[in-house]
TIKOLMAR-668352 format. One line per field, with one value per atom (N, C-alpha, C): residue number from 1; x, z negated, y negated; residue in three letters; atom name. Coordinates in steps of 0.2 Angstrom, whole numbers, always signed. Atoms other than C-alpha are relative to their C-alpha. Example, Ala and Ser with C-alpha at 12.3 -4.5 7.8 and 13.67 -1.06 7.14 Angstrom:
# TIKOLMAR-668352
resi: (1;1;1;2;2;2)
px: (+4;+62;+4;-4;+68;-4)
pz: (+0;-39;+0;+1;-36;-3)
py: (+6;+22;-6;+6;+5;-5)
resn: (ALA;ALA;ALA;SER;SER;SER)
name: (N;CA;C;N;CA;C)
***
This chain:
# TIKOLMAR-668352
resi: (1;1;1;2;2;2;3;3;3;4;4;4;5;5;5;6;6;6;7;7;7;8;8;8;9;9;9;10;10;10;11;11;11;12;12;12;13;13;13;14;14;14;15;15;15;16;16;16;17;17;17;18;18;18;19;19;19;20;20;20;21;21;21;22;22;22;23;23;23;24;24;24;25;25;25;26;26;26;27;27;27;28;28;28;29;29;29;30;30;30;31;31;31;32;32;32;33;33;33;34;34;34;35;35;35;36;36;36;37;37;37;38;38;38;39;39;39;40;40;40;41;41;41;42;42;42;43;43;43;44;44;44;45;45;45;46;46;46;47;47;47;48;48;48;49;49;49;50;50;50;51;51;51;52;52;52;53;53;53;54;54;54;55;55;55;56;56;56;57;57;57;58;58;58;59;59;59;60;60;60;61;61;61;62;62;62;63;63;63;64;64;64;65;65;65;66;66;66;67;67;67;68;68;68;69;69;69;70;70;70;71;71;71;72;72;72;73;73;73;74;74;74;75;75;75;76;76;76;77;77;77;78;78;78;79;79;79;80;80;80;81;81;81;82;82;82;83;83;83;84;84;84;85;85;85;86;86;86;87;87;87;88;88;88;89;89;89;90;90;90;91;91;91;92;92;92;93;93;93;94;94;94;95;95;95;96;96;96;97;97;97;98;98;98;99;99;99;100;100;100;101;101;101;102;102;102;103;103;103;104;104;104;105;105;105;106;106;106;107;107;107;108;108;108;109;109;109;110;110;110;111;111;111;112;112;112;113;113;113;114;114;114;115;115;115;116;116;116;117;117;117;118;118;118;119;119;119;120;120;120;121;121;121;122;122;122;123;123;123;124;124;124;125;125;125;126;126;126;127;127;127;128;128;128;129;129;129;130;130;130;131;131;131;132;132;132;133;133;133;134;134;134;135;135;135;136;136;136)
px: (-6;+199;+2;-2;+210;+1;+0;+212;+8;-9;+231;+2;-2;+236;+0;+2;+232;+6;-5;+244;+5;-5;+259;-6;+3;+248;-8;+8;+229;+0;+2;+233;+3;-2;+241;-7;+8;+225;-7;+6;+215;+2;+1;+224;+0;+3;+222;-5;+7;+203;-5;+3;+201;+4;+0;+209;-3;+5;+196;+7;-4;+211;-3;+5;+202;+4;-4;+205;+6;-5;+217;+8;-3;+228;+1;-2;+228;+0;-2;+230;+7;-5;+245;+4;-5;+252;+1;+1;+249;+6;-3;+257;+7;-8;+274;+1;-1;+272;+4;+1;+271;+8;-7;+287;+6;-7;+298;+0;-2;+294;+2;-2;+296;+9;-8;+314;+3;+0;+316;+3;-1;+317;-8;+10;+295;+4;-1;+304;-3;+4;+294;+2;-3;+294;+2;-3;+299;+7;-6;+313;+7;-4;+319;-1;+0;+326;+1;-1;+330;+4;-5;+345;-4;+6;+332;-5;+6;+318;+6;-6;+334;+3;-2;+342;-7;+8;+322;+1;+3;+318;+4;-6;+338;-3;+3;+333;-5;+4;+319;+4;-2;+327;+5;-7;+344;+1;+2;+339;-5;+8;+321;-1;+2;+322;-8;+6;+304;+1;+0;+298;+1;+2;+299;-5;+6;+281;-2;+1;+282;+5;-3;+296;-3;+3;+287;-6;+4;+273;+2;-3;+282;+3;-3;+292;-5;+5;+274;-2;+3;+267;+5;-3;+282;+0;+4;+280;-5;+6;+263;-1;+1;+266;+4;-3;+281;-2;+0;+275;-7;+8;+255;-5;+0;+255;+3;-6;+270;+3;-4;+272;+9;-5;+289;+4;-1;+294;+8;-4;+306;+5;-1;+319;+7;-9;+336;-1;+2;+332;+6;-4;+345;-2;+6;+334;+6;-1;+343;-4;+9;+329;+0;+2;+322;+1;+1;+324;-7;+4;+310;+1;-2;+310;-2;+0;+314;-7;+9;+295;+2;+0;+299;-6;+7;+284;+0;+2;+276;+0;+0;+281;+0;+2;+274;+4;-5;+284;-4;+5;+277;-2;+4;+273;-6;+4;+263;-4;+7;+252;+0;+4;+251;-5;+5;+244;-7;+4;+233;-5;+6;+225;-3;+2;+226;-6;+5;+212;-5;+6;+200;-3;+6;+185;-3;+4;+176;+0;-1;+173;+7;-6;+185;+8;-5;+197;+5;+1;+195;+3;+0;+198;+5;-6;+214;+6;-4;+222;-1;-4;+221;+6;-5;+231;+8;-6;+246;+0;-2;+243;+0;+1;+239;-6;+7;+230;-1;-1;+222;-1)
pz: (+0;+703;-8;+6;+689;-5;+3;+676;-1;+3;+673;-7;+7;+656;-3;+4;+642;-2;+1;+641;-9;+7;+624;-5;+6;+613;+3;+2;+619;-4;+4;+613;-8;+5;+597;-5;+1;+596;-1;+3;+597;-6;+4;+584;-8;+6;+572;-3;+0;+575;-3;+1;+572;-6;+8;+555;-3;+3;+552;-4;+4;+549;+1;+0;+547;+7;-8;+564;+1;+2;+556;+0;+0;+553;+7;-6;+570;+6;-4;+578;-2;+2;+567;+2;-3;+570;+9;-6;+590;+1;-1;+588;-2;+2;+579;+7;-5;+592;+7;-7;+607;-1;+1;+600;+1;+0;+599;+7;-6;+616;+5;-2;+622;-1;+2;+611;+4;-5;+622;+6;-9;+639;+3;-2;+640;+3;-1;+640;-2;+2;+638;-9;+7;+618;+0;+1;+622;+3;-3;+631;-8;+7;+613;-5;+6;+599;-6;+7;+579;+2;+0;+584;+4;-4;+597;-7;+3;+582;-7;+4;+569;+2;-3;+581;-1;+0;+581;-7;+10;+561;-2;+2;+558;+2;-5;+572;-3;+4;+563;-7;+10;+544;+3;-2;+551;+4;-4;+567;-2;+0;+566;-7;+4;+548;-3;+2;+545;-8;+8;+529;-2;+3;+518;+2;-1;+520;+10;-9;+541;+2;-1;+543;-1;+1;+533;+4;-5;+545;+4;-7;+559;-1;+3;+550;+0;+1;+545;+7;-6;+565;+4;-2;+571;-1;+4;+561;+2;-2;+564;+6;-7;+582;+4;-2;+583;-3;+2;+572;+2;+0;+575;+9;-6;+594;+5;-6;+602;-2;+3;+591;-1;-1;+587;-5;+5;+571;-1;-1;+568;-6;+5;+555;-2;+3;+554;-1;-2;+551;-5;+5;+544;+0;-2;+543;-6;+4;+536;-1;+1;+526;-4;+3;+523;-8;+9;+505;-2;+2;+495;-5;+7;+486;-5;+8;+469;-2;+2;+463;-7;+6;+447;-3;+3;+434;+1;+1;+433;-8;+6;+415;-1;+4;+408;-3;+5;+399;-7;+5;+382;+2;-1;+387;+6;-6;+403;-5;+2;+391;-5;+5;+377;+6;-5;+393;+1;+0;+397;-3;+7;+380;-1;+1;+379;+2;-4;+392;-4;+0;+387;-8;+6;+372;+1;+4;+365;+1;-2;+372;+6;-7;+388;-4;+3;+373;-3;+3;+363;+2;-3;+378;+0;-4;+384;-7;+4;+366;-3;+1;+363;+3;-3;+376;-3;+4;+366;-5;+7;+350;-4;+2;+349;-5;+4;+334;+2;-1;+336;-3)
py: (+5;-513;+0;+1;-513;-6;+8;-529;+1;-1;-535;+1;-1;-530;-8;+6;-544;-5;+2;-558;+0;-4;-553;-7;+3;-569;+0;-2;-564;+4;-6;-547;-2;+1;-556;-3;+4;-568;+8;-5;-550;+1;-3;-541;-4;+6;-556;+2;+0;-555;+6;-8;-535;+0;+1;-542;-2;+4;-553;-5;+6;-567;-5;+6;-583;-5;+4;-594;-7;+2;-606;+6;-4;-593;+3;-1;-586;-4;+7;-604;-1;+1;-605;+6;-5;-588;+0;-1;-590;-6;+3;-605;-2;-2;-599;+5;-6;-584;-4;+7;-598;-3;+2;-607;+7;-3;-592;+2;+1;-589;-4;+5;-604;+0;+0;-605;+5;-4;-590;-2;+3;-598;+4;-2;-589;+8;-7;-570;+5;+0;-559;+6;+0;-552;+8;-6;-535;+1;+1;-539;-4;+4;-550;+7;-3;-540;-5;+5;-545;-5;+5;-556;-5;+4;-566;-4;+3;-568;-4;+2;-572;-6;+9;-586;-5;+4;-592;-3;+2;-593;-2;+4;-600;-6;+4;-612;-4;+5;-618;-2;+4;-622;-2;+5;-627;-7;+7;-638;-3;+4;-641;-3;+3;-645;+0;-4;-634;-2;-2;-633;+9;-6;-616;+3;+0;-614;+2;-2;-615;+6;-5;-605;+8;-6;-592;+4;-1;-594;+5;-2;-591;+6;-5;-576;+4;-2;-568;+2;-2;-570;+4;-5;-562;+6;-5;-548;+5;-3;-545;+3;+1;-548;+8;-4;-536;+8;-8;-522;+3;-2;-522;+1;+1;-528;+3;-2;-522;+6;-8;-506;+1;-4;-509;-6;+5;-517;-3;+6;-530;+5;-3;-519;-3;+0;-527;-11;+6;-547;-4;+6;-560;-6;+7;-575;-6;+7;-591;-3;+5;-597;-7;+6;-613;-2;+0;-620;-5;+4;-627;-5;+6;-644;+2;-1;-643;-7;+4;-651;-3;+2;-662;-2;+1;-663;-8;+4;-679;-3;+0;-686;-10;+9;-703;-4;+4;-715;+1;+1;-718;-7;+7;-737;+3;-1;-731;+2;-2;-718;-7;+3;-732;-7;+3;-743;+2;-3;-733;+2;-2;-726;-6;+6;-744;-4;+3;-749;+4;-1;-736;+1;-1;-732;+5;-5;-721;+6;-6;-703;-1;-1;-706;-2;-1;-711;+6;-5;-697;+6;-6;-685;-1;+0;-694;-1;+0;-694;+5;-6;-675;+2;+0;-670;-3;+3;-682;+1;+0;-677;-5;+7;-695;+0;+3;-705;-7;+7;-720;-7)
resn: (UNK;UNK;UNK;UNK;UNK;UNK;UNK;UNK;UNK;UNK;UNK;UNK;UNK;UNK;UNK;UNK;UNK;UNK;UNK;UNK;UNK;UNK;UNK;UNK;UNK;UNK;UNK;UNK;UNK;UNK;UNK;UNK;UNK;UNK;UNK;UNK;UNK;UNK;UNK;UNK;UNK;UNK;UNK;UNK;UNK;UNK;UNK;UNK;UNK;UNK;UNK;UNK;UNK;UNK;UNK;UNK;UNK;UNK;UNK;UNK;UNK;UNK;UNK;UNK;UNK;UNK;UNK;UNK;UNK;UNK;UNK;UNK;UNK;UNK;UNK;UNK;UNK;UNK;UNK;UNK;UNK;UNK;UNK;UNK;UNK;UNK;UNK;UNK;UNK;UNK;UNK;UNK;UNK;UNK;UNK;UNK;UNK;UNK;UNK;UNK;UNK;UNK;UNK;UNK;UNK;UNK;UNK;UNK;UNK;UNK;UNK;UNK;UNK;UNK;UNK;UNK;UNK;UNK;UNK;UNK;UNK;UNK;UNK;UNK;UNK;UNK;UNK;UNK;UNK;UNK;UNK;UNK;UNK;UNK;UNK;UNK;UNK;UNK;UNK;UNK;UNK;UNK;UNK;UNK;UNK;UNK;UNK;UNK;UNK;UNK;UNK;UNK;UNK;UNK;UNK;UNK;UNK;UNK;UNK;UNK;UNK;UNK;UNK;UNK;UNK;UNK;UNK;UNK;UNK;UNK;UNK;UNK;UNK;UNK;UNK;UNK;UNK;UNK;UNK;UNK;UNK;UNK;UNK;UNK;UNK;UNK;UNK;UNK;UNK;UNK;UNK;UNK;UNK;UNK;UNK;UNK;UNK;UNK;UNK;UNK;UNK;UNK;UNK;UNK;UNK;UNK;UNK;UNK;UNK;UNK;UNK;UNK;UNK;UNK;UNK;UNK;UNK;UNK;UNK;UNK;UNK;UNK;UNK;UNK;UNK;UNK;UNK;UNK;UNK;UNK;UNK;UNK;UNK;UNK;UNK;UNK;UNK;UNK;UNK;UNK;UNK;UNK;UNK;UNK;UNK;UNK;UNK;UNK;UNK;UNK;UNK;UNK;UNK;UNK;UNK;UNK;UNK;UNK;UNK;UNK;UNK;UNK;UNK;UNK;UNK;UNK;UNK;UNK;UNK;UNK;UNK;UNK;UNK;UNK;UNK;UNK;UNK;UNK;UNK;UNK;UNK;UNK;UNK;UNK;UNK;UNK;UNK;UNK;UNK;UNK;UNK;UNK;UNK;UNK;UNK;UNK;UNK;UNK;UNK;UNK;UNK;UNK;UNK;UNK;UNK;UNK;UNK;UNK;UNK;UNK;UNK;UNK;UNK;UNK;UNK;UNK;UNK;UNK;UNK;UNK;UNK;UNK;UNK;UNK;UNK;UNK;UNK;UNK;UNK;UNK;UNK;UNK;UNK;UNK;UNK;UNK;UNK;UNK;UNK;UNK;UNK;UNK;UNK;UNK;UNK;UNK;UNK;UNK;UNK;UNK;UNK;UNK;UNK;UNK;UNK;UNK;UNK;UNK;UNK;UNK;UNK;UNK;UNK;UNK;UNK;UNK;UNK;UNK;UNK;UNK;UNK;UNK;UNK;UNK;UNK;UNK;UNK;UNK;UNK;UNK;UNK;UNK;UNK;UNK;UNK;UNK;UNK;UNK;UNK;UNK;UNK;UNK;UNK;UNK;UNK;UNK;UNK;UNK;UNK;UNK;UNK;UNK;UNK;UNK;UNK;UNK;UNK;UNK)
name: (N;CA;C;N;CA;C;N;CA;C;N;CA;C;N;CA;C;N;CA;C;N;CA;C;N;CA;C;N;CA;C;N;CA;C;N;CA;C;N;CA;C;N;CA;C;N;CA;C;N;CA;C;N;CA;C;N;CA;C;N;CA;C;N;CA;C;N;CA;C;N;CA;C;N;CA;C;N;CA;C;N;CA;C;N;CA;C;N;CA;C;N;CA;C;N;CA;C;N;CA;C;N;CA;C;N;CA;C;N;CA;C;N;CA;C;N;CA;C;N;CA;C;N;CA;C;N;CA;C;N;CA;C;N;CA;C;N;CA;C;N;CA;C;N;CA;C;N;CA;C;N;CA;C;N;CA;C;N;CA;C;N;CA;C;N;CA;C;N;CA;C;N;CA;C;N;CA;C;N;CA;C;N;CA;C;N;CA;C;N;CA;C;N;CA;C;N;CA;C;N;CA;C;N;CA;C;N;CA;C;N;CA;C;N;CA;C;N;CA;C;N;CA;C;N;CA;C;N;CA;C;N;CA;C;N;CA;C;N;CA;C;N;CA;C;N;CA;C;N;CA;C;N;CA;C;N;CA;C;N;CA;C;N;CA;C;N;CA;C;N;CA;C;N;CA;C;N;CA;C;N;CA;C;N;CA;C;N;CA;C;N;CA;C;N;CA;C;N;CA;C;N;CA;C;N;CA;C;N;CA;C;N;CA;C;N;CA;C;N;CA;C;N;CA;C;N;CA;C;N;CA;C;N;CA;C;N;CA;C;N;CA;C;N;CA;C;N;CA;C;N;CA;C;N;CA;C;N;CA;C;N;CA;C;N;CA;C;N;CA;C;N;CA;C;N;CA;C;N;CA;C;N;CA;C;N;CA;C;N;CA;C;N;CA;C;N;CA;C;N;CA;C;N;CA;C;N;CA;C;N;CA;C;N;CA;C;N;CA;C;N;CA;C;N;CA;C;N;CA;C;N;CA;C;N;CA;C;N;CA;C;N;CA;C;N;CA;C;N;CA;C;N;CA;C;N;CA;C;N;CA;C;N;CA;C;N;CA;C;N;CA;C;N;CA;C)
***
């Protein structure tokens, strides 16, 4: 008796495992895999080509309002899925991608650090008035 062929994310979840990816990572890629199918109408991934996985990852930065960071996930498990699973790589991709927030440093006022230097003594002063270039 023959077994039915493994369903398109067991064999995704094996070829993760035969990478030795740690199991965050192939809960996270299964579950970007899962969404594009899903965004799909659950067709199966050989029937999707580039413009399928491109509406997908638009899809996330445009509408869903993803971070940088997830989009790439989900860009990374398609990838994987299309080139190491299904033999059949992903080669033409116009992905509109997510932007990542501009991170501004965290910069003190001089009243804050004179507060601050102000509470403490001795060594713990010492250490937080290198850093400034401070005398005390």
């Amino acid at each position: 008796m023959s077994h039915p062929p493994p369903k398109p994310l067991d064999q995704l979840r094996h070829a993760l495992r035969v990478r030795h990816d740690a199991i965050r990572t192939e809960d996270a890629d299964h579950d970007g895999c899962l969404q594009f199918i899903l965004f799909r109408g659950k067709q199966h991934p050989l029937d999707l080509v580039e413009p399928d996985v491109n509406a997908f990852l638009t899809d996330l930065a445009v509408d869903r309002h993803v971070t940088a960071s997830t989009q790439s996930q989900a860009l990374c498990a398609l990838l994987l899925r299309y080139e190491h699973v299904l033999a059949r790589p992903l080669d033409q991709l116009r992905v509109v991608r997510a932007t990542r927030p501009k991170r501004l440093p965290v910069v003190r006022t001089r009243g804050e650090v004179r507060h601050v230097l102000g509470r403490l003594d001795g060594t713990p002063r010492l250490v937080a008035l290198i850093p400034y270039g401070a005398t005390g």
